[in-house]
Structures are given as structure tokens and as C-alpha cells.
C-alpha positions as CSV (number, residue, x, y, z in Angstrom):
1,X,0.0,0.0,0.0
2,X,1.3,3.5,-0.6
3,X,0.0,5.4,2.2
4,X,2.3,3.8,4.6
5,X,5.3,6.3,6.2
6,X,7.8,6.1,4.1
7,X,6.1,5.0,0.9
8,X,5.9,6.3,-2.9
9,X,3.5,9.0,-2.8
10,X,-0.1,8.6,-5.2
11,X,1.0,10.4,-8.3
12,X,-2.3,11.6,-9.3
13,X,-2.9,13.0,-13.5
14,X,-6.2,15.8,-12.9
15,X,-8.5,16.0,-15.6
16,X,-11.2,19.2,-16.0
17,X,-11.9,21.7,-18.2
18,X,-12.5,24.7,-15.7
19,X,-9.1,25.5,-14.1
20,X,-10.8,26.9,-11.3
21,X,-11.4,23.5,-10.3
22,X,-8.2,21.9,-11.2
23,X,-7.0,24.1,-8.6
24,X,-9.5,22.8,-6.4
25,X,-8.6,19.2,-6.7
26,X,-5.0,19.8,-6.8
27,X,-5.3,22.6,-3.1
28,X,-7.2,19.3,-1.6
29,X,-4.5,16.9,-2.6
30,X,-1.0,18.8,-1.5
31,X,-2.4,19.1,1.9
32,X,-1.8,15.1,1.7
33,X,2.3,14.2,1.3
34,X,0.4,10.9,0.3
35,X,-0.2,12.3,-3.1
36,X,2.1,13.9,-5.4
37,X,0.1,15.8,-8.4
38,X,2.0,14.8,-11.8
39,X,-0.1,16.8,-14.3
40,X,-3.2,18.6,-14.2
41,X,-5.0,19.0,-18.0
42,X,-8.3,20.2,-19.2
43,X,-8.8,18.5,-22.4
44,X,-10.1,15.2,-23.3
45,X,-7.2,14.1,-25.8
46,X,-4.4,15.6,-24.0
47,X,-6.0,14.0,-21.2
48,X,-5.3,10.4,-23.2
49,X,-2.1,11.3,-24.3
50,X,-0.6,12.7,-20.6
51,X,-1.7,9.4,-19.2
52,X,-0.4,7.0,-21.4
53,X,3.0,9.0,-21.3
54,X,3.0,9.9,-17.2
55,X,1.4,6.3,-16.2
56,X,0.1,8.2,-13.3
57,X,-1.5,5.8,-10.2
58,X,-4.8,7.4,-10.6
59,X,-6.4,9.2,-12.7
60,X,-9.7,12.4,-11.8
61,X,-11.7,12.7,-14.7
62,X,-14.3,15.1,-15.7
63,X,-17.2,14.4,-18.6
64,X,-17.6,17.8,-20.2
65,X,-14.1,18.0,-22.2
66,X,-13.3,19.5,-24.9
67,X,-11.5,17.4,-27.8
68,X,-12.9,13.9,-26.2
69,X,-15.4,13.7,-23.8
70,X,-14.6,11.9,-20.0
71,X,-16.2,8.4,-21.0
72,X,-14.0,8.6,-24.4
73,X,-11.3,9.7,-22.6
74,X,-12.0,6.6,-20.1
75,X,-12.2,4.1,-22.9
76,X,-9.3,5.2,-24.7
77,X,-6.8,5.1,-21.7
78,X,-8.0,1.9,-20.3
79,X,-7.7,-0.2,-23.4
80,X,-4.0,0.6,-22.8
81,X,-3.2,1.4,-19.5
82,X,-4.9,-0.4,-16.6
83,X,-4.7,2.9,-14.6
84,X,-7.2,3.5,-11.5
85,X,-9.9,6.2,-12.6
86,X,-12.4,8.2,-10.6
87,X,-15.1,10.5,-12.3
88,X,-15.3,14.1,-10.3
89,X,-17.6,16.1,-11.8
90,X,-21.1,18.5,-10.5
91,X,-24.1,17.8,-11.0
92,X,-25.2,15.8,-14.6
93,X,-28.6,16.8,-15.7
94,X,-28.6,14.7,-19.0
95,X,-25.3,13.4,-18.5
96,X,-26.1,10.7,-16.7
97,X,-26.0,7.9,-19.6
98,X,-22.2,8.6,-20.6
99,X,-21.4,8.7,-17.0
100,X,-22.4,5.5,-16.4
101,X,-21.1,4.4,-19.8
102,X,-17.8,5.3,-18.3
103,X,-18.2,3.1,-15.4
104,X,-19.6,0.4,-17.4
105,X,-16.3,1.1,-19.5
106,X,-13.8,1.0,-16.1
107,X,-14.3,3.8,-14.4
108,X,-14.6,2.8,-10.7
109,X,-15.9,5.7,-8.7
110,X,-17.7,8.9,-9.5
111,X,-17.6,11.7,-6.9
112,X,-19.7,15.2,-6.3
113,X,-17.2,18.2,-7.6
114,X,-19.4,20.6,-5.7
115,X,-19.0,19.5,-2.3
116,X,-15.8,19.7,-2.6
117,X,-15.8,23.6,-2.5
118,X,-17.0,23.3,1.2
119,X,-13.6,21.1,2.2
120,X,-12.2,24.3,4.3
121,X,-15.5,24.9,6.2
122,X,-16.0,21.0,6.6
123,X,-12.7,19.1,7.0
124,X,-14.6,15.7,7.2
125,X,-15.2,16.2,3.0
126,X,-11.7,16.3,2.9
127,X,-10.3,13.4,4.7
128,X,-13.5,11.1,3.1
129,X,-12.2,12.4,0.0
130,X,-8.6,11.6,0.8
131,X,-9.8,8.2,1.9
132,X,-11.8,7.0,-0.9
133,X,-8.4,8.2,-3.6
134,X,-6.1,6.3,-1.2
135,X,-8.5,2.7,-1.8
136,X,-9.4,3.5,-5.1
137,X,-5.4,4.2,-6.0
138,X,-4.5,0.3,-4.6
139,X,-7.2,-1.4,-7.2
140,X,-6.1,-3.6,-9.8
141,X,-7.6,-2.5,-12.8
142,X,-8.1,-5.0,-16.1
143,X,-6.4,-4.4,-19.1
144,X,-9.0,-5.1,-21.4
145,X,-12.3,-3.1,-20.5
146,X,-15.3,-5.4,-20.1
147,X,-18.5,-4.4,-20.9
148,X,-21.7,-6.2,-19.9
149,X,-23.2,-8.5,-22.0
150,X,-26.4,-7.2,-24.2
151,X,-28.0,-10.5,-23.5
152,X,-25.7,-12.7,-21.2
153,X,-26.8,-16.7,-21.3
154,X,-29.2,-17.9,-18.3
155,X,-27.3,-20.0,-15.8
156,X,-31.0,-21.2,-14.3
157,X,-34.1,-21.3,-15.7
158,X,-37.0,-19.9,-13.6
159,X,-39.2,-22.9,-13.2
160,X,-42.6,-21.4,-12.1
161,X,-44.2,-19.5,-15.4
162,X,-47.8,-18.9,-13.9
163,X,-49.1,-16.3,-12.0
164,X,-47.5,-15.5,-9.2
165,X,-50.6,-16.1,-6.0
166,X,-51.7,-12.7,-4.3
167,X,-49.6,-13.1,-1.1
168,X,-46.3,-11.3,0.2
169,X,-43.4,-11.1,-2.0
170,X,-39.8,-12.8,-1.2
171,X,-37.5,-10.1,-0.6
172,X,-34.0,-9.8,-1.9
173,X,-31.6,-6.7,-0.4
174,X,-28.9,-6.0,-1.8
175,X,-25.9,-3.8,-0.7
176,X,-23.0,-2.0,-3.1
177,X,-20.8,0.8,-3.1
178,X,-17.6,1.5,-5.2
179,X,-18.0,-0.9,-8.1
180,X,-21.8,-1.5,-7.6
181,X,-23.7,0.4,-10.7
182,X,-22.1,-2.1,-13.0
183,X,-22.0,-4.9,-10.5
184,X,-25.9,-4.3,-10.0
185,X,-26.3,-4.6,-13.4
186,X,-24.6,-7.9,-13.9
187,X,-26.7,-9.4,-10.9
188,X,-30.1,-8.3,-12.3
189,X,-30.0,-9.1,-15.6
190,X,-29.8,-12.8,-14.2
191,X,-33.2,-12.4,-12.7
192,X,-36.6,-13.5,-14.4
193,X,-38.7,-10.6,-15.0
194,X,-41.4,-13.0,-13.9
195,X,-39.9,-13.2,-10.7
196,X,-41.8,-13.3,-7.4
197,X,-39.7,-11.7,-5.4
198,X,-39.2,-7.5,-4.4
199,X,-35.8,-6.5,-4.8
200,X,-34.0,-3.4,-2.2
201,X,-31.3,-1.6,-3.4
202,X,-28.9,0.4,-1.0
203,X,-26.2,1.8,-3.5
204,X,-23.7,4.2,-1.9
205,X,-23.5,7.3,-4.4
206,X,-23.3,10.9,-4.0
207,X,-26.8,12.2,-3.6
208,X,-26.5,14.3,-7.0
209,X,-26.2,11.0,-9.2
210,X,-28.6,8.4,-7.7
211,X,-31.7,9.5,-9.6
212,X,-29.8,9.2,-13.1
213,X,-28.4,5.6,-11.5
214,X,-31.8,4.8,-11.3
215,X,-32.5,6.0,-15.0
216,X,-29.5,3.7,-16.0
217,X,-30.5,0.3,-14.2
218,X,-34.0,0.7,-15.2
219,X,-32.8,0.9,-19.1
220,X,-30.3,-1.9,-18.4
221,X,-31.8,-4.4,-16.9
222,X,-36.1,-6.0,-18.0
223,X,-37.0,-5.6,-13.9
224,X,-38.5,-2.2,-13.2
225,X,-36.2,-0.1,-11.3
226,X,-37.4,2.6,-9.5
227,X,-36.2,5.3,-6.7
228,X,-38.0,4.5,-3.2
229,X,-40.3,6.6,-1.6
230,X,-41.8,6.6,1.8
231,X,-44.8,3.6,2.2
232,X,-43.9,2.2,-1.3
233,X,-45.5,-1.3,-1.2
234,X,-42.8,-4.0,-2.2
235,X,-44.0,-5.6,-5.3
236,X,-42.8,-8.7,-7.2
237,X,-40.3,-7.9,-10.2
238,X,-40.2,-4.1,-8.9
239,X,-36.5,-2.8,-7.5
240,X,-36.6,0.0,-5.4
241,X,-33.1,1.7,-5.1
242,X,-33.1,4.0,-1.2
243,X,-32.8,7.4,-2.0
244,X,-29.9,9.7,-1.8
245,X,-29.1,10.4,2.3
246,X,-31.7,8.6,3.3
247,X,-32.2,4.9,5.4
248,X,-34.4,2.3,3.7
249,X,-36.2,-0.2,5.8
250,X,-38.9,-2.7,5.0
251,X,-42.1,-3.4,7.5
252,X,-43.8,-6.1,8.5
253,X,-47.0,-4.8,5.8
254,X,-44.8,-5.4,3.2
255,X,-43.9,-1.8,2.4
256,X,-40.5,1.0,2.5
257,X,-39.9,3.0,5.4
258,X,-37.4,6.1,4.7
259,X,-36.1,8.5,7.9
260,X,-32.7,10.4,8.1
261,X,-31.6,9.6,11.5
262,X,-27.9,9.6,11.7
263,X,-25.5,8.0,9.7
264,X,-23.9,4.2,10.8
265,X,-20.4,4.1,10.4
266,X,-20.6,7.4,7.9
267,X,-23.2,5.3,5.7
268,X,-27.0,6.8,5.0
269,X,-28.8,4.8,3.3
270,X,-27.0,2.3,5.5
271,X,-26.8,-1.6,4.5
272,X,-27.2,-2.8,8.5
273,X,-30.5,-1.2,8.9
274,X,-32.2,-2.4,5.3
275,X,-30.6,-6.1,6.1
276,X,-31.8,-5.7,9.8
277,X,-35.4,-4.8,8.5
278,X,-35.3,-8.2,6.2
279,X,-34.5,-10.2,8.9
280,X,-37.0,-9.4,11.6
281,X,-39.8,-8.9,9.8
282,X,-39.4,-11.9,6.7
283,X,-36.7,-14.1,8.3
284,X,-35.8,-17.2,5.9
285,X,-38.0,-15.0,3.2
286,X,-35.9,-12.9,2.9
287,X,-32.3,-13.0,0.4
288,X,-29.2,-10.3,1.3
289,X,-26.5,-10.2,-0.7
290,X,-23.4,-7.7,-0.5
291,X,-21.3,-6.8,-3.8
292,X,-18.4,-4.7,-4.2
293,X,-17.2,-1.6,-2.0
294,X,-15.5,-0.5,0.6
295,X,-15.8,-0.3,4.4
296,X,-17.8,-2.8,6.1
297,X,-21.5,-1.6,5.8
298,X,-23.5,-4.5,5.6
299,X,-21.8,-7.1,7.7
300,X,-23.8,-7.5,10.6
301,X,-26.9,-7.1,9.3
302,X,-26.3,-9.8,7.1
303,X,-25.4,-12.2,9.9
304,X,-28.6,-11.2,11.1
305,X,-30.2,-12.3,8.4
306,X,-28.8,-15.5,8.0
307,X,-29.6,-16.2,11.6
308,X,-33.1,-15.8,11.0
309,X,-33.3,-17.8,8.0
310,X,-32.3,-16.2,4.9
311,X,-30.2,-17.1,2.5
312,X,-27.0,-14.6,2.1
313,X,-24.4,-14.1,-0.2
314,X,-20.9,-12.1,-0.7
315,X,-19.5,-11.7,-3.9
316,X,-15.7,-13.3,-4.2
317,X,-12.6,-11.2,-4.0
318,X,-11.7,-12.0,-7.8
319,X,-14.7,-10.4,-9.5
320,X,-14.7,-7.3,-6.7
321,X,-13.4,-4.1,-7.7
322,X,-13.2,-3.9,-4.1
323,X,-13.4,-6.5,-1.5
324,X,-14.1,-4.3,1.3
325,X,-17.6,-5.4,1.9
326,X,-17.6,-8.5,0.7
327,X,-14.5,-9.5,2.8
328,X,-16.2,-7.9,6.1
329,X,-19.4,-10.5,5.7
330,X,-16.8,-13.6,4.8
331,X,-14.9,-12.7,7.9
332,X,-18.2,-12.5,9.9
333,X,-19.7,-15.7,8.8
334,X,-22.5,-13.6,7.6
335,X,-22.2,-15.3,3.9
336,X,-23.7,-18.8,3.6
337,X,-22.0,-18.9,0.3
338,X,-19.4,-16.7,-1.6
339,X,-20.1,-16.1,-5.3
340,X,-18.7,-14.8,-9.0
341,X,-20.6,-11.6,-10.0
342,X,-22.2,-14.1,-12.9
343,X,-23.7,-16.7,-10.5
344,X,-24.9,-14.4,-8.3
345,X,-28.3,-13.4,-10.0
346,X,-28.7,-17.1,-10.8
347,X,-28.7,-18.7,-7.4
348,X,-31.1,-16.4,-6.1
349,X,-33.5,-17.2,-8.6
350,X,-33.0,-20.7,-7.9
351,X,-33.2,-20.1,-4.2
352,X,-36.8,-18.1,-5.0
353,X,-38.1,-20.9,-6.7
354,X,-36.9,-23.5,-3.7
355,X,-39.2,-21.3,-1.8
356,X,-42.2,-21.3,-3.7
357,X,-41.9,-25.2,-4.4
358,X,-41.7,-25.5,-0.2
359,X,-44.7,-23.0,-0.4
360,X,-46.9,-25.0,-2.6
């Protein structure tokens, strides 16, 4: 790791077309001797060509760029240089499709430029910042970008094609943070559309993004994806995705409860309270799964779960862009079995229809 005493410093390439904020990023990252700013550009091409010739140790990219755009810029450096990126950039209006383009393309974080303005007033922006460029910097980042199948081949066919009876629906949660739009994708798109299950999202994001998230996965995947709201009713084939700075919970009449007490371990929506819902109030109904990120958020709620009778999964170290999470729950026995991204969406459709056949 390089922020040991002692250590290389980060060498960090900045990429944004407004020098006013190139400044910004670069005043944030001198205050750290952890980082050493090699190059700071504001065009997209230049952008591909300082890379490739600096081989920085991570890369901050903006969308709007002259010459290339970010997500070209993204694809062009990454199908040569398997270089740690993170997209900083304000808020994206119709944006939001090549943003998550680049992530689809590599990219493995995007961050809120305009909270960073506040980092003097608020030092806690600044060391979560810090933080986050540290974990992101120590990723192994593939060569060749992989982007997700149009139509990827069914690992399980769903075995129940009638109606599904008026009664509650199983409940899946599942948990992500860096890495997760594109790992989300992966997992739904395994999932019947004629499932019988409600699926809960709690995606760490900046609060500026999470509505064109939702836009995204609801194009990408045949499940409907929408943003929660207060008393939603969970319905089968439905994902509701918690809202930005807010905690999701289920209740025991089968619909969403929001609040914004405080933050668990700096997380809100947290993981621990949305797993902690599933488990006291649908027990072995209920699925929890935890994908790629960062921190810990997640764990014991998902031993909760399992506990009570769910079934729980952690996605393996090799196909995490981060193993944070995932590694927390396998520590904590909280995983009853550790998974590839691919089989992920797979076994809980099989698990969903071992349910309904012991329901018959």
C-alpha cells in the first residue's frame, strides 16, 4: 500500500476543463504528502495522451471536455493502461448515460465536484475524500475493458411461469458501493422478470447522481427499477433503489420506510439497517447479498439475516473491484455462500423458486 510512512506518494494525472477546479482538486490533494500531483489538463485528448506517457497511479476525470469527452477519454486510456480512474464532476442533468457508460467502460468511482468547494469549512469532506483516492489508488484495474453482455446466457431457468398467488413477496436486499452500478447490473439481468420476489437496493452514491443511477439500471436491466419513496408497497419484479441520504427499511405490511436519523459508520442509506429490517420482519423469506465496495456496511446485518433464516451471499474477491464489503461478511460468517458476479443473479432465482416449491 502507498499510504504507509515512508512509501511512494499517489502520483495523481487531474483532468477538467475549468481550471478553477483543477485548482481545487489539486489545493485538496498537497495538503496530503500521500499524493504527489503529476499533471493537471483540461482536455479530453491531451487527457489520453498525458496518461499513457505519465502512467500516473490514478487518474480524476471530468465528462464535459473538450476534444474527447470523460467516457471517451476513459475508454481510450484503459484499453492501454490499466490505470485506476475516478469521475469528479457537479451535478449531470442529462449526463447521466455517458457517466455511467464510463463506469460500465472502467471507471470505478464517480464523486460530487461541488461538495468539494465546502472542504475548508467542513474538513470531514476532505479526509472522506482523501480516503476514498487512497482505496481507489490500490485497485487492480483489467487491461481489457469489459463491458456487460447485451443478452448474457441464463445460468437457471426460472421454473414457475404462472401467475405468481396474491400473497407477500420474497425479498431480496442488496448492498454495493464502489464498483456497484455495474455490478448491479450484472446481478439483475440474471433475474426472471417474472420473478416473485421485491428487490432493495442500497447503492452508496453521492446524492447528485442516484436518480440518473436509477434511469441507468432501469434501461439496463427487463426488472423495473425505481427510486424508493416513503410507504412504497414492495411488489414482485419491482427494485426500489433507497434514495440519496436517506435509510431504507422494510415493514412487516410489506412496504418501504425512509427517515434520516444519523449516519452508521458514515453510511446513510446504510446496508445494516435495510438487512436488519429483512431479517425481523421476513426471516428465511428474505435474500441479502453484499457486492463490491469499501468499508464494512452490511456485515452485521447480514449475519442477522442468516440467523433468522435467509439465505446470504458475498460476492468473491476476484470479480470485486473492491473487497471491502464483501471480505467484512466472509470474515463475519455472515455469507452462507461466496459467489462470481455471474452466478450471483442465478442462485437467487434458484433459491426463489426453492421457496415457492416448499410453499406450494
Amino acid at each position: 500500500m502507498r499510504d504507509t510512512e515512508g512509501s511512494e506518494p499517489i502520483r495523481v494525472l487531474i483532468v477538467d476543463d475549468v481550471k478553477s477546479a483543477r485548482d481545487l482538486l489539486e489545493e485538496i490533494l498537497t495538503t496530503d504528502p500521500r499524493f504527489q500531483v503529476v499533471g493537471a489538463v483540461g482536455d479530453g485528448l491531451e487527457a489520453v495522451a498525458s496518461a499513457l506517457k505519465m502512467r500516473p497511479d490514478l487518474v480524476t476525470m471530468d465528462i464535459r471536455l473538450p476534444g474527447i469527452d470523460g467516457f471517451q477519454a476513459v475508454e481510450r486510456i484503459l484499453a492501454v493502461f490499466p490505470v485506476p480512474i475516478v469521475m469528479i464532476t457537479a451535478s449531470m442533468s442529462k449526463q447521466e448515460e455517458k457517466l455511467f457508460r464510463a463506469i460500465t467502460a472502467g471507471a470505478l468511482d464517480v464523486l460530487d465536484k461541488q461538495e468539494l468547494y465546502l472542504w475548508r469549512t467542513r474538513p470531514e469532506i476532505r479526509n472522506s475524500f482523501l480516503r476514498r483516492l487512497r482505496t481507489l489508488a490500490s485497485t487492480k484495474v483489467k487491461r481489457v475493458v469489459e463491458y456487460v453482455p447485451a443478452e448474457p446466457e441464463p445460468l437457471f431457468t426460472f421454473r414457475r411461469p404462472q401467475p405468481r398467488l396474491a400473497e407477500s413477496p420474497l425479498v431480496v436486499a442488496i448492498a454495493a458501493s464502489t464498483g456497484g452500478p455495474t455490478a448491479l447490473v450484472r446481478v439483475l439481468r440474471g433475474i426472471s422478470p417474472q420473478v416473485s420476489a421485491a428487490f432493495l437496493v442500497v447503492q452508496h452514491m453521492s446524492t447528485g447522481f442516484l436518480e440518473g443511477l436509477v434511469r441507468w439500471l432501469d434501461n439496463e436491466v427487463e426488472l423495473e427499477v425505481r427510486k424508493a419513496q416513503e410507504g412504497d408497497l414492495l411488489e414482485a419484479g419491482v427494485v426500489l433503489v433507497a434514495p440519496g441520504d436517506h435509510h431504507m427499511m422494510v415493514t412487516e405490511l410489506d412496504s418501504v420506510r425512509l427517515n434520516r436519523s444519523l449516519p452508521i459508520n458514515g453510511h446513510r442509506p446504510s446496508a445494516e439497517l435495510l438487512f436488519d429490517s429483512v431479517a425481523n420482519n421476513y426471516g428465511k423469506r428474505g435474500i441479502g447479498v453484499i457486492l463490491t465496495g469499501m468499508g464494512s456496511d452490511g456485515a452485521e446485518g447480514l449475519k442477522s439475516l442468516r440467523l433468522c433464516g435467509g439465505h446470504t451471499i458475498a460476492q468473491d474477491e476476484q470479480t470485486s473491484i473492491i473487497f471491502g464489503m464483501p471480505k467484512a461478511a466472509i470474515e463475519l460468517d455472515a455469507a452462507e455462500i461466496v459467489l462470481p458476479l455471474d452466478e450471483i443473479g442465478p442462485q437467487i432465482m434458484e433459491w426463489i423458486s426453492e421457496q415457492e416449491d416448499t410453499e406450494k
